[in-house]
PyMOL Python script that loads the backbone (N, CA, C, O; Angstrom):
from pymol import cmd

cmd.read_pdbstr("""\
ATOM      1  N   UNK A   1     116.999 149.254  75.370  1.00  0.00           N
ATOM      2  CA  UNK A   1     116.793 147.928  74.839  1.00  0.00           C
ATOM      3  C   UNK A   1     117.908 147.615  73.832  1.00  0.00           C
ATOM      4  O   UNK A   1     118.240 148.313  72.874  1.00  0.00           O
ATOM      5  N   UNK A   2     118.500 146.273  74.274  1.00  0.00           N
ATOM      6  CA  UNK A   2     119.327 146.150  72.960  1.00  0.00           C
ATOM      7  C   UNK A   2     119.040 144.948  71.946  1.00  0.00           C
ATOM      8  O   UNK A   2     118.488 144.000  72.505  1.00  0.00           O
ATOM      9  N   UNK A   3     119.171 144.855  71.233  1.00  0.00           N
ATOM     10  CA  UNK A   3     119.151 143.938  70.102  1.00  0.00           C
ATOM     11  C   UNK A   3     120.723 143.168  69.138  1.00  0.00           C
ATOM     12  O   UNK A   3     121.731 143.701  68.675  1.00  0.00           O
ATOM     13  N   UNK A   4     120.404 142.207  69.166  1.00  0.00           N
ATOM     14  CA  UNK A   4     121.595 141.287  68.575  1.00  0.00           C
ATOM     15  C   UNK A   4     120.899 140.317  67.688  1.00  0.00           C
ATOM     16  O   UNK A   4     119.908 139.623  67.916  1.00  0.00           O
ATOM     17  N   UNK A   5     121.656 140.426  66.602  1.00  0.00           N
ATOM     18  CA  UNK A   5     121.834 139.652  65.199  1.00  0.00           C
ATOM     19  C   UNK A   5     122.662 138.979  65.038  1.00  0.00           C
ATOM     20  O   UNK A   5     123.544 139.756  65.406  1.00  0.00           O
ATOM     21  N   UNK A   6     123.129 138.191  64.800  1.00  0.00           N
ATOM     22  CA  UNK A   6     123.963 137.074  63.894  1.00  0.00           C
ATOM     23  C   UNK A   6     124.181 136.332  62.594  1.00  0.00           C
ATOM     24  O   UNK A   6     124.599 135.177  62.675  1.00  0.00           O
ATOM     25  N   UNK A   7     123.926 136.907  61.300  1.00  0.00           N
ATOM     26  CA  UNK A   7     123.683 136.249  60.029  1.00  0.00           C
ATOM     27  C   UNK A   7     125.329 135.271  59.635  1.00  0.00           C
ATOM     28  O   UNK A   7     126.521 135.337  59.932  1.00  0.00           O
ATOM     29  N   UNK A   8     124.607 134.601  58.982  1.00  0.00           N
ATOM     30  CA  UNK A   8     125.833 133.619  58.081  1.00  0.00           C
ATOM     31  C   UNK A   8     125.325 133.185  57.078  1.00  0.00           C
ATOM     32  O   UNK A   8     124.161 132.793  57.163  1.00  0.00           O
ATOM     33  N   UNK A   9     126.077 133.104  55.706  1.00  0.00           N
ATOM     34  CA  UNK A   9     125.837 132.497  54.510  1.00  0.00           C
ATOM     35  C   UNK A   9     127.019 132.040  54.214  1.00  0.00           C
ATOM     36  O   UNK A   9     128.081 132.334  54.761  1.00  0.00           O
ATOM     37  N   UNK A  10     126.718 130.840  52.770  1.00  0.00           N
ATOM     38  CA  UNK A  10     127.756 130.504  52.188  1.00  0.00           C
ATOM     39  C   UNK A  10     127.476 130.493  50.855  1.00  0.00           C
ATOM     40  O   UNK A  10     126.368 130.032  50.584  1.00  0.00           O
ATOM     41  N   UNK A  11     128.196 130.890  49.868  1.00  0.00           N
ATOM     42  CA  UNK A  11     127.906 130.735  48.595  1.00  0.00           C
ATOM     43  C   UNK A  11     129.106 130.027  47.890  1.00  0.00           C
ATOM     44  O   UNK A  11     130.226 129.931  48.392  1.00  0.00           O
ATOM     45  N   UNK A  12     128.684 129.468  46.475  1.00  0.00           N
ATOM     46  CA  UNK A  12     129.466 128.729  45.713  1.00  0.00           C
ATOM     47  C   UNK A  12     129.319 129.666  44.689  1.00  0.00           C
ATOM     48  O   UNK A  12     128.210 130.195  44.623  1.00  0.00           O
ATOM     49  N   UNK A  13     130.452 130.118  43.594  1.00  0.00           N
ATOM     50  CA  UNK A  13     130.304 130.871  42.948  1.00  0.00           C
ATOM     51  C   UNK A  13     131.483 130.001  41.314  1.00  0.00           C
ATOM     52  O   UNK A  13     132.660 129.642  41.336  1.00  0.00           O
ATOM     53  N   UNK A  14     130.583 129.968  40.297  1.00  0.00           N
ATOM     54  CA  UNK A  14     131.201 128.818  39.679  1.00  0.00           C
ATOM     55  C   UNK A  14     131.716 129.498  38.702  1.00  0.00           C
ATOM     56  O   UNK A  14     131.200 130.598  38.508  1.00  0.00           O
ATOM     57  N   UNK A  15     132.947 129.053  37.729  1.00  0.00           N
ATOM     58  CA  UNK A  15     133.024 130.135  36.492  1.00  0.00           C
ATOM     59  C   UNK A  15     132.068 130.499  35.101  1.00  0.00           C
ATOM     60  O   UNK A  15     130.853 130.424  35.281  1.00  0.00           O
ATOM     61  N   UNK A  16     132.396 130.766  34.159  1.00  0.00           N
ATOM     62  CA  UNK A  16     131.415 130.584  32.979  1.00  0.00           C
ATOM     63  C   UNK A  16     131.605 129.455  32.388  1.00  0.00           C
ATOM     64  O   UNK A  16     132.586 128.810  32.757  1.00  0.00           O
ATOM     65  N   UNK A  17     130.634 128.823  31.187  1.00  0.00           N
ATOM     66  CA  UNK A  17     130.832 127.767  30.605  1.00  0.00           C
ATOM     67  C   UNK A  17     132.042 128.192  30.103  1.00  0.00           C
ATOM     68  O   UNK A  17     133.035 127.617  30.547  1.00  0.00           O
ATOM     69  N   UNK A  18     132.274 129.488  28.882  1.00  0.00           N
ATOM     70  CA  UNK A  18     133.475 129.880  28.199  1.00  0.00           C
ATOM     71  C   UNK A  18     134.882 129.577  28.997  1.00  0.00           C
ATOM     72  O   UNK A  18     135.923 129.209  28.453  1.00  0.00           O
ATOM     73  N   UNK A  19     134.739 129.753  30.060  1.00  0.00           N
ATOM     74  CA  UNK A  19     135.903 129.972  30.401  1.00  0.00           C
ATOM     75  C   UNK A  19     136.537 128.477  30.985  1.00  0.00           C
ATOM     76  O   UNK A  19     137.741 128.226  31.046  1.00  0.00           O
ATOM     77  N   UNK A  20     135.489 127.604  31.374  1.00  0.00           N
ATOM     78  CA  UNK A  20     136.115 126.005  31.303  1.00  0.00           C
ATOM     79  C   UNK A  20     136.468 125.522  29.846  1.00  0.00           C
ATOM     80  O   UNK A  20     137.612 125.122  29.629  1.00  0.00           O
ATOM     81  N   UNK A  21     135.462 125.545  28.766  1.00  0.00           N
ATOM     82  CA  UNK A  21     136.007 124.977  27.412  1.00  0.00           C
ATOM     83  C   UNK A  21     137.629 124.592  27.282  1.00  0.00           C
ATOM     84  O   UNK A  21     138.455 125.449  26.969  1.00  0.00           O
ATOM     85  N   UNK A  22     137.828 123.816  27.436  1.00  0.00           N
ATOM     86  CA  UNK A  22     139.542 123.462  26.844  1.00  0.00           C
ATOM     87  C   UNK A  22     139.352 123.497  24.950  1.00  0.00           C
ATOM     88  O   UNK A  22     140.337 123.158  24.295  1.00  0.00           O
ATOM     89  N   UNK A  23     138.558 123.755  24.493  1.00  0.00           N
ATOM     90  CA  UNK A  23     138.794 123.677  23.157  1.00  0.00           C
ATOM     91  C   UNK A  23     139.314 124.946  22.659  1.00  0.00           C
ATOM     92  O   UNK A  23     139.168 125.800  23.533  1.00  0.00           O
ATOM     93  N   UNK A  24     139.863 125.417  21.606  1.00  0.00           N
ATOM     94  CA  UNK A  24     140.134 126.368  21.117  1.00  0.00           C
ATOM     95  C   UNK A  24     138.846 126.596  20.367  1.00  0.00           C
ATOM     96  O   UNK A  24     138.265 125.738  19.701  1.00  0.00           O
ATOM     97  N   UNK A  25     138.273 128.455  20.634  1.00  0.00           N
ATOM     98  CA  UNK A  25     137.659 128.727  19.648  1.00  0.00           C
ATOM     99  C   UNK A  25     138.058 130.032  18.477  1.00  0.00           C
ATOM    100  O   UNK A  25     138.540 131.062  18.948  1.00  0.00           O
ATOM    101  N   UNK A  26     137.846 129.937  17.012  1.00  0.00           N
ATOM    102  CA  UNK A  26     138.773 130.874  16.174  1.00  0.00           C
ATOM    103  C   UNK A  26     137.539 131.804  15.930  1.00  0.00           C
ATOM    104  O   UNK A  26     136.478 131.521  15.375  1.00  0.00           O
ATOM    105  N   UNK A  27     137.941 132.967  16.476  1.00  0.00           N
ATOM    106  CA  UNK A  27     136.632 133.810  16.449  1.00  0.00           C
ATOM    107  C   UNK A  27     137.049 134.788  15.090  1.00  0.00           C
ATOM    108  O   UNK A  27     136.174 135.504  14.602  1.00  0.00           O
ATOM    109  N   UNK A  28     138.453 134.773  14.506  1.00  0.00           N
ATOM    110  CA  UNK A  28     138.470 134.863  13.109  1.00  0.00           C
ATOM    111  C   UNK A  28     139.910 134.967  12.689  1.00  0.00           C
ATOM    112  O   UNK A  28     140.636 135.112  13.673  1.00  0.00           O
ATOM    113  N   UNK A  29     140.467 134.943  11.710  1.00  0.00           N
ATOM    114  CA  UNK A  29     142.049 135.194  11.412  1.00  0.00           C
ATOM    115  C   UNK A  29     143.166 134.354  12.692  1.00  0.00           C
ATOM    116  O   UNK A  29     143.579 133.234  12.995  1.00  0.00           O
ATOM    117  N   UNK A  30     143.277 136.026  13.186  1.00  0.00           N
ATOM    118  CA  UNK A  30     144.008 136.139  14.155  1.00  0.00           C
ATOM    119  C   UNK A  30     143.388 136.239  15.343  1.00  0.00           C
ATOM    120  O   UNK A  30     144.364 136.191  16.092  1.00  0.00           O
ATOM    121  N   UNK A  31     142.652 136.320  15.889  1.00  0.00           N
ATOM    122  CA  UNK A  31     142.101 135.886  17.276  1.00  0.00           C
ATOM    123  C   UNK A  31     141.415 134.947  17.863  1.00  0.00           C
ATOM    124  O   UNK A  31     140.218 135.210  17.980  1.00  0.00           O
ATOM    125  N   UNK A  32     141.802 133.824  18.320  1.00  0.00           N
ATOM    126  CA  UNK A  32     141.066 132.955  19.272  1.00  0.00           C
ATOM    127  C   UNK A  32     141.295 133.188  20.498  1.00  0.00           C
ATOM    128  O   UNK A  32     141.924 134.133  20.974  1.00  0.00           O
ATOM    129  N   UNK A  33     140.598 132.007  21.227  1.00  0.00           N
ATOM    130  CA  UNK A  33     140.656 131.988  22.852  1.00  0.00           C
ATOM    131  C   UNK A  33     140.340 130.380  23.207  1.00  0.00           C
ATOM    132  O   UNK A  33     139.835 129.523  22.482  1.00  0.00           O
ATOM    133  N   UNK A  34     140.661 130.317  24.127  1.00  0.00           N
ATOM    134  CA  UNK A  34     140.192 128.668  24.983  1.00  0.00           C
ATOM    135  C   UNK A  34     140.349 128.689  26.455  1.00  0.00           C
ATOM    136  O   UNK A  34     141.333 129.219  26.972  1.00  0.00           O
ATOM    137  N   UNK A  35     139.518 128.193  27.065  1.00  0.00           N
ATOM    138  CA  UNK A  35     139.741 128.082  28.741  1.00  0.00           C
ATOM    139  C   UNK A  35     140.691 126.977  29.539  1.00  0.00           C
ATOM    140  O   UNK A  35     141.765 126.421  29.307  1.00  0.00           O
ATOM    141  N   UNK A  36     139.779 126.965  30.531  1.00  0.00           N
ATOM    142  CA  UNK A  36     141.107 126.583  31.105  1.00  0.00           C
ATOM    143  C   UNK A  36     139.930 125.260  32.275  1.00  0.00           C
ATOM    144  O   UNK A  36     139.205 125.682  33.176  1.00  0.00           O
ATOM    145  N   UNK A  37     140.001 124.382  32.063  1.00  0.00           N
ATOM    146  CA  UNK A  37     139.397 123.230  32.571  1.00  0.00           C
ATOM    147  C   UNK A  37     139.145 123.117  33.645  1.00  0.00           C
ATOM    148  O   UNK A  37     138.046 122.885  34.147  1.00  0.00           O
ATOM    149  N   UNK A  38     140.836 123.373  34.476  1.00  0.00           N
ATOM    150  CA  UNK A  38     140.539 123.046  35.614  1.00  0.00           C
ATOM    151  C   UNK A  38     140.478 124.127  36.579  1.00  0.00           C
ATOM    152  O   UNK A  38     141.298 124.047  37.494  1.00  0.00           O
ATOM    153  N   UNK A  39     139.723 125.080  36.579  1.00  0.00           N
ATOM    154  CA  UNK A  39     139.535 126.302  37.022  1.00  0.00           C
ATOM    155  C   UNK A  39     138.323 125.375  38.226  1.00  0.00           C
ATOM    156  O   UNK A  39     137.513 124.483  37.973  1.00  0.00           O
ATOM    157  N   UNK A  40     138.699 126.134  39.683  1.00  0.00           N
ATOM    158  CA  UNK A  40     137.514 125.310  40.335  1.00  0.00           C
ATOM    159  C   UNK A  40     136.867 126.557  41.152  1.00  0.00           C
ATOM    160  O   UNK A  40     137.491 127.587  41.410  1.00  0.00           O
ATOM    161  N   UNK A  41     135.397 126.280  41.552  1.00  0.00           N
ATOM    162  CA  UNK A  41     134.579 127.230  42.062  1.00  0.00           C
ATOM    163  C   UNK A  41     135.379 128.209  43.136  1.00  0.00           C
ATOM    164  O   UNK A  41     136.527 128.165  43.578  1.00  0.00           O
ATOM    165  N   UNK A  42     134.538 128.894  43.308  1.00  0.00           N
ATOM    166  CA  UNK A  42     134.766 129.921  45.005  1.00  0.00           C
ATOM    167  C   UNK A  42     133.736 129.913  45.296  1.00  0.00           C
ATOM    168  O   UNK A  42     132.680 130.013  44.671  1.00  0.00           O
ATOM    169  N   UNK A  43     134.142 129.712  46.915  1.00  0.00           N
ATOM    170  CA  UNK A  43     133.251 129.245  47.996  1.00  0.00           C
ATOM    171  C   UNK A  43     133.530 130.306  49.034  1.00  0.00           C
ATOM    172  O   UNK A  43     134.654 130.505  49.496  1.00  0.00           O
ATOM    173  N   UNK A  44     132.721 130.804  49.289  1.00  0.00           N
ATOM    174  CA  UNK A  44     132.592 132.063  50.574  1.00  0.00           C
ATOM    175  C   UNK A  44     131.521 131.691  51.865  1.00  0.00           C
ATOM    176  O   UNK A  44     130.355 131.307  51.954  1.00  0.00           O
ATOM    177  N   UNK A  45     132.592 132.027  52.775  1.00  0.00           N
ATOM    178  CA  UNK A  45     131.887 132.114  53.787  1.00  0.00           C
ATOM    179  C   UNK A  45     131.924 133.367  54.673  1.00  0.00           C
ATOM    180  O   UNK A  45     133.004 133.792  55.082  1.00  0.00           O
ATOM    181  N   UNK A  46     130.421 134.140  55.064  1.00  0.00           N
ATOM    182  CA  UNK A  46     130.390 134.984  55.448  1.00  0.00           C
ATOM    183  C   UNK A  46     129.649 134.980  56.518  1.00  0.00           C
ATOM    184  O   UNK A  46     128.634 134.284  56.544  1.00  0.00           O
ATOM    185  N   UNK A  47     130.105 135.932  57.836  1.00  0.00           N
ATOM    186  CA  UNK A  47     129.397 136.117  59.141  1.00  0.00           C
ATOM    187  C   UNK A  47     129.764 137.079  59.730  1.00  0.00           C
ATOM    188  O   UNK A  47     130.901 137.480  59.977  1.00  0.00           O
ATOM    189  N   UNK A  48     128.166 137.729  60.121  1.00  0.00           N
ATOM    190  CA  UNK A  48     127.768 139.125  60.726  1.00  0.00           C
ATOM    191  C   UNK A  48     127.305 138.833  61.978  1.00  0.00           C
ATOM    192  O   UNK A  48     126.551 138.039  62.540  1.00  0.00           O
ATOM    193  N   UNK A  49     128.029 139.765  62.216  1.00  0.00           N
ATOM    194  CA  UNK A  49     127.311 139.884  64.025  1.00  0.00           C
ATOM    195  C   UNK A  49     126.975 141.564  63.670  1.00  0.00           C
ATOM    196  O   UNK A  49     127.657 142.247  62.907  1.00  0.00           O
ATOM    197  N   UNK A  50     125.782 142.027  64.404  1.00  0.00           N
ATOM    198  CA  UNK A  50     125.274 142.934  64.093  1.00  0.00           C
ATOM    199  C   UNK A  50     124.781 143.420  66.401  1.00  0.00           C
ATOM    200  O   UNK A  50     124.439 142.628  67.279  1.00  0.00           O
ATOM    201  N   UNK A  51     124.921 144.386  66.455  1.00  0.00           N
ATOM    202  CA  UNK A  51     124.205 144.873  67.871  1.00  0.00           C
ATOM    203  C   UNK A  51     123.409 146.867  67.821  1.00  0.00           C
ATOM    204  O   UNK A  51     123.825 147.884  67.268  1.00  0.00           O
ATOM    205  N   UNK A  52     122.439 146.652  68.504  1.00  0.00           N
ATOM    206  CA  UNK A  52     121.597 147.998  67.974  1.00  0.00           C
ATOM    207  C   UNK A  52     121.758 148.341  69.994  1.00  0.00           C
ATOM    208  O   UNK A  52     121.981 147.769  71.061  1.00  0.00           O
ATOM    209  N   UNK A  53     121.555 149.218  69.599  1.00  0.00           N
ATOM    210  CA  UNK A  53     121.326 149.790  71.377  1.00  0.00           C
ATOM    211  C   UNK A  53     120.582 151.268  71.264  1.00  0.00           C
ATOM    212  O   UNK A  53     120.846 152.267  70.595  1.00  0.00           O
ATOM    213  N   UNK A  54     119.437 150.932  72.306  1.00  0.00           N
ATOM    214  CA  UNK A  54     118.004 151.921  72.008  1.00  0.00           C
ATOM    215  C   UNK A  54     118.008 152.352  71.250  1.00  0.00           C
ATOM    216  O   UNK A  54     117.865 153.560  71.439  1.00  0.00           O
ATOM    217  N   UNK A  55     118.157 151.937  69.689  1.00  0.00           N
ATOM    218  CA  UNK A  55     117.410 151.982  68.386  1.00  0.00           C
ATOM    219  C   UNK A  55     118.453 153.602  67.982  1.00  0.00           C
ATOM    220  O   UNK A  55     118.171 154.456  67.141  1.00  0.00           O
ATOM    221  N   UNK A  56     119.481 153.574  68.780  1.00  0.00           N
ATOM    222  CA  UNK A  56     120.666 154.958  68.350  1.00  0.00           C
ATOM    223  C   UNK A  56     121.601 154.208  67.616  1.00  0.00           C
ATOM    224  O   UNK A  56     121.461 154.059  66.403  1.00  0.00           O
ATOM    225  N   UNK A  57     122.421 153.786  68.160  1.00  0.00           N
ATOM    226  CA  UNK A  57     123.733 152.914  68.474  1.00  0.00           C
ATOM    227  C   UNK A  57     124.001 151.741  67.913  1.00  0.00           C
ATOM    228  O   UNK A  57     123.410 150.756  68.355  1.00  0.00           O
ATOM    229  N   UNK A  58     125.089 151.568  66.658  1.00  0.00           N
ATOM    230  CA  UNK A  58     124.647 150.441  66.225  1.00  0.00           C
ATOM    231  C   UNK A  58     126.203 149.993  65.624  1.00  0.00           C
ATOM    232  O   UNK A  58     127.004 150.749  65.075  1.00  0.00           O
ATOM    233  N   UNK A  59     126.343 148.763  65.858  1.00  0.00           N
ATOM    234  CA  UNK A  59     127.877 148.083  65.886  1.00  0.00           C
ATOM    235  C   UNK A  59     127.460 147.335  64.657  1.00  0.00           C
ATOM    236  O   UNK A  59     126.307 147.192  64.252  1.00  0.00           O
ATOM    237  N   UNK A  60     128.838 146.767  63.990  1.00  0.00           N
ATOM    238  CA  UNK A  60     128.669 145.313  63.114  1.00  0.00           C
ATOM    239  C   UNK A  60     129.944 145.303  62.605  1.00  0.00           C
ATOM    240  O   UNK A  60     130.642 146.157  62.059  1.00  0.00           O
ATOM    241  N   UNK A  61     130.138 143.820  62.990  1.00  0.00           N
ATOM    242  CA  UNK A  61     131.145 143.089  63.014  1.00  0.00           C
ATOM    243  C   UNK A  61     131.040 142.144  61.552  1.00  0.00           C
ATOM    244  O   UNK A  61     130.013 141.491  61.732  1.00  0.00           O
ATOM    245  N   UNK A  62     131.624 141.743  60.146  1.00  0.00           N
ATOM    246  CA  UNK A  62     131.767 141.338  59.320  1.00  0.00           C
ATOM    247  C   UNK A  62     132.975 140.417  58.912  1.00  0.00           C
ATOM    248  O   UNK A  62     134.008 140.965  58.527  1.00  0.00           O
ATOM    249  N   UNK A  63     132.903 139.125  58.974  1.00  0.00           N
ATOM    250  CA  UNK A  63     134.377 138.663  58.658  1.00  0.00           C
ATOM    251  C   UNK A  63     133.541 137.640  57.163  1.00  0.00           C
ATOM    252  O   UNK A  63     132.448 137.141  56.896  1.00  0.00           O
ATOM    253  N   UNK A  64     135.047 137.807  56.486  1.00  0.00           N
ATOM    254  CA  UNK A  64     134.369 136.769  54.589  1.00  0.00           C
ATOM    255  C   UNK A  64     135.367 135.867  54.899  1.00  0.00           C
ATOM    256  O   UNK A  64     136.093 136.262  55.811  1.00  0.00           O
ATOM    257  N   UNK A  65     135.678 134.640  54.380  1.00  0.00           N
ATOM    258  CA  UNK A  65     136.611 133.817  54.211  1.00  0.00           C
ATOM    259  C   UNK A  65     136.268 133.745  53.006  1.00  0.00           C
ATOM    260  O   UNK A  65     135.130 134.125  52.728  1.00  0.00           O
ATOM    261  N   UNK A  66     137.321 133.137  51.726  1.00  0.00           N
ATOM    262  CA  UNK A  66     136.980 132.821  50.290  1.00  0.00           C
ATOM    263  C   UNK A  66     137.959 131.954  50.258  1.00  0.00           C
ATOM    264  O   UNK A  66     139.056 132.369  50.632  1.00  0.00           O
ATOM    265  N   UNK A  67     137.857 130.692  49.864  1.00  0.00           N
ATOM    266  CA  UNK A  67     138.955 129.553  49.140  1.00  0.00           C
ATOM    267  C   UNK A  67     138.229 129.492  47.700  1.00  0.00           C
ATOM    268  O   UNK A  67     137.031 129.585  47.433  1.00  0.00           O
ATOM    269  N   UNK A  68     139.754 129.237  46.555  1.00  0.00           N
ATOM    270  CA  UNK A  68     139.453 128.683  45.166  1.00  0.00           C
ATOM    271  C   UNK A  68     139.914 126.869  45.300  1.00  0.00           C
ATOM    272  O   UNK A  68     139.786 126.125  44.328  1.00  0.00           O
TER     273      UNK A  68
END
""", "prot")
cmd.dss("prot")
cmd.show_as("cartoon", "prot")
cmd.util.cbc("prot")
cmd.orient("prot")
C-alpha cells in the first residue's frame, strides 16, 4: 500500500518593534541604537511532498522559497 502527502504553508515573518524605530534610543553615555524603518517582512513559502510505501519506505521531497 502506498500513501502520498502533499503539505504547503506560507508564513509572514515580521521584524521587532525595536528594530523598525527610526528614533535614536541613548541607553547611556556612550551607547545607543536606532532601527531601520524600512526593513520589510519575510514571506516563506514552503512545500512537501511526502510518499510511504508498505509502511517501510519513505521518500520526502521539501522545497522553501523566502523573499524580503
Amino acid at each position: 500500500m502506498a500513501i502520498f502527502s502533499i503539505n504547503y504553508s506560507r508564513r509572514i515573518d515580521r521584524q521587532r518593534m525595536n528594530t523598525l524605530n527610526p528614533f535614536r534610543i541613548y541607553v547611556n553615555l556612550y551607547n545607543s541604537y536606532a532601527g531601520n524603518p524600512y526593513l520589510r517582512p519575510t514571506i516563506s513559502n514552503n512545500l512537501e511532498f511526502n510518499y510511504l510505501l508498505n509502511e517501510m519506505i519513505s521518500f520526502t521531497i521539501f522545497a522553501l522559497q523566502t523573499k524580503k
